[in-house]
Every structure is written in C-alpha cells, then in structure tokens.
C-alpha positions as CSV (number, residue, x, y, z in Angstrom):
1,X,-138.9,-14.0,-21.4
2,X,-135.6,-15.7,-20.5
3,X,-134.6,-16.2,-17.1
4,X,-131.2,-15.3,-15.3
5,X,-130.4,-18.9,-15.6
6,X,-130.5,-17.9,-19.1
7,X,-127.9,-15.5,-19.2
8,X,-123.6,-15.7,-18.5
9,X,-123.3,-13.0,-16.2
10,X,-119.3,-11.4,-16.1
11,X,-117.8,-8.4,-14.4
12,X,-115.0,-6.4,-16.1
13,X,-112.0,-4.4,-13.9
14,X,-111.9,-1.6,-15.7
15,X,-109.2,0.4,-13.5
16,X,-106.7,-2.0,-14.9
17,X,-104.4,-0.9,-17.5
18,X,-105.2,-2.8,-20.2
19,X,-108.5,-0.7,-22.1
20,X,-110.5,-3.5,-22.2
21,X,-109.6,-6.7,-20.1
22,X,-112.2,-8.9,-20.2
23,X,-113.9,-8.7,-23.7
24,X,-117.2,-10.9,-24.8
25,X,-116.0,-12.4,-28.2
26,X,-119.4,-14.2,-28.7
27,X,-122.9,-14.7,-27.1
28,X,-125.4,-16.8,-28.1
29,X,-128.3,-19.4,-27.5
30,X,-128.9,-22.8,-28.6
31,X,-132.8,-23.1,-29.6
32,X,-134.8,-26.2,-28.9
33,X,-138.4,-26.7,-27.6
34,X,-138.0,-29.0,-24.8
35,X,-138.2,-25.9,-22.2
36,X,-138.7,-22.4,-22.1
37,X,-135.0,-22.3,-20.4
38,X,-132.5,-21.5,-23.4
39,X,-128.5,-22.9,-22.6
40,X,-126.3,-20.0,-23.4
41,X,-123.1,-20.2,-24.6
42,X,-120.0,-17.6,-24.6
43,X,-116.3,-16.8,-25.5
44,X,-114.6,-14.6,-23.6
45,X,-111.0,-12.8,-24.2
46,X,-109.2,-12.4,-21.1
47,X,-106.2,-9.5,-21.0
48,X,-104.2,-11.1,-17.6
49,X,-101.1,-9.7,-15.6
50,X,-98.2,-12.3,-15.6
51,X,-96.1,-11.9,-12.4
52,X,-92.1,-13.0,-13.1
53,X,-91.9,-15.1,-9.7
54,X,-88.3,-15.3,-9.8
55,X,-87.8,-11.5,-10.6
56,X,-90.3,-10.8,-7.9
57,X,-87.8,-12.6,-4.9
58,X,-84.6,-10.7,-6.5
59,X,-86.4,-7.4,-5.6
60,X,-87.9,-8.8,-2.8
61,X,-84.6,-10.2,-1.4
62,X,-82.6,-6.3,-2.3
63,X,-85.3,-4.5,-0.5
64,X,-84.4,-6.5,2.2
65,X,-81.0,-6.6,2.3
66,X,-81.3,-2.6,1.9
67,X,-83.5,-2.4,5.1
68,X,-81.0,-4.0,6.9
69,X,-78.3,-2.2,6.2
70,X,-80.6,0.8,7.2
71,X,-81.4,-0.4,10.2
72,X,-78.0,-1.1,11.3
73,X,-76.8,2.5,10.2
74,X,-79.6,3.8,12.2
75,X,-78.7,1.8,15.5
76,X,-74.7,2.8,14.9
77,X,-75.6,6.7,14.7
78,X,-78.2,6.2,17.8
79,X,-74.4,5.1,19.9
C-alpha cells in the first residue's frame, strides 16, 4: 500500500466562478525498487483572478473623493 508521502494532495475552490479552477492534467508514479515509497509526480492547470492594480486605485480613489463630498453635504445640511 502507498503511503501519504506517496500522494500530491490539492484542494479546489469550487465557489469561484470559473467551473473548474484547479484541474489535475496528469498523475503518476515513477517505479523503481529501491523502496516501497513511490515519488509522484503531477501537472496541475490553474484558472487564477488577475487584479488590474491600477484600475483598482482609480475606483478606489472616486469612492473616496465621493465619500467626501458626502460627508461634507451631510455636515452643511446638519447647520
């Protein structure tokens, strides 16, 4: 029986909305007799999110120039 040692263990995020983001493309061992331990070897394909830093701080930047302006049209109708 092969260990754990003998096995690539992965988790999947399924709630993402790609359908499958983390898909095995290959498994497999690599047979020799030295030891009753078996290396393993895998491929993975990985779906990832790529975050637009710069677009991220122009909405970041408007949400807070909007809150702001809030702000100070809330403190001039407190007067």
């Amino acid at each position: 029986m092969p260990a754990y040692t003998d096995r690539i263990l992965f988790e999947s995020v399924h709630d993402l909305p790609q359908k499958n983001p983390l898909m095995n493309i290959y498994y497999g061992k690599i047979d020799y007799n030295m030891s009753d331990h078996k290396p393993v070897t895998g491929l993975f394909e990985a779906k990832i999110k790529v975050i637009n830093d710069k677009l991220k701080q122009k909405i970041i930047d408007k949400l807070i120039v909007k809150y702001q302006e809030s702000e100070t049209e809330s403190e001039g109708s407190r007067k």
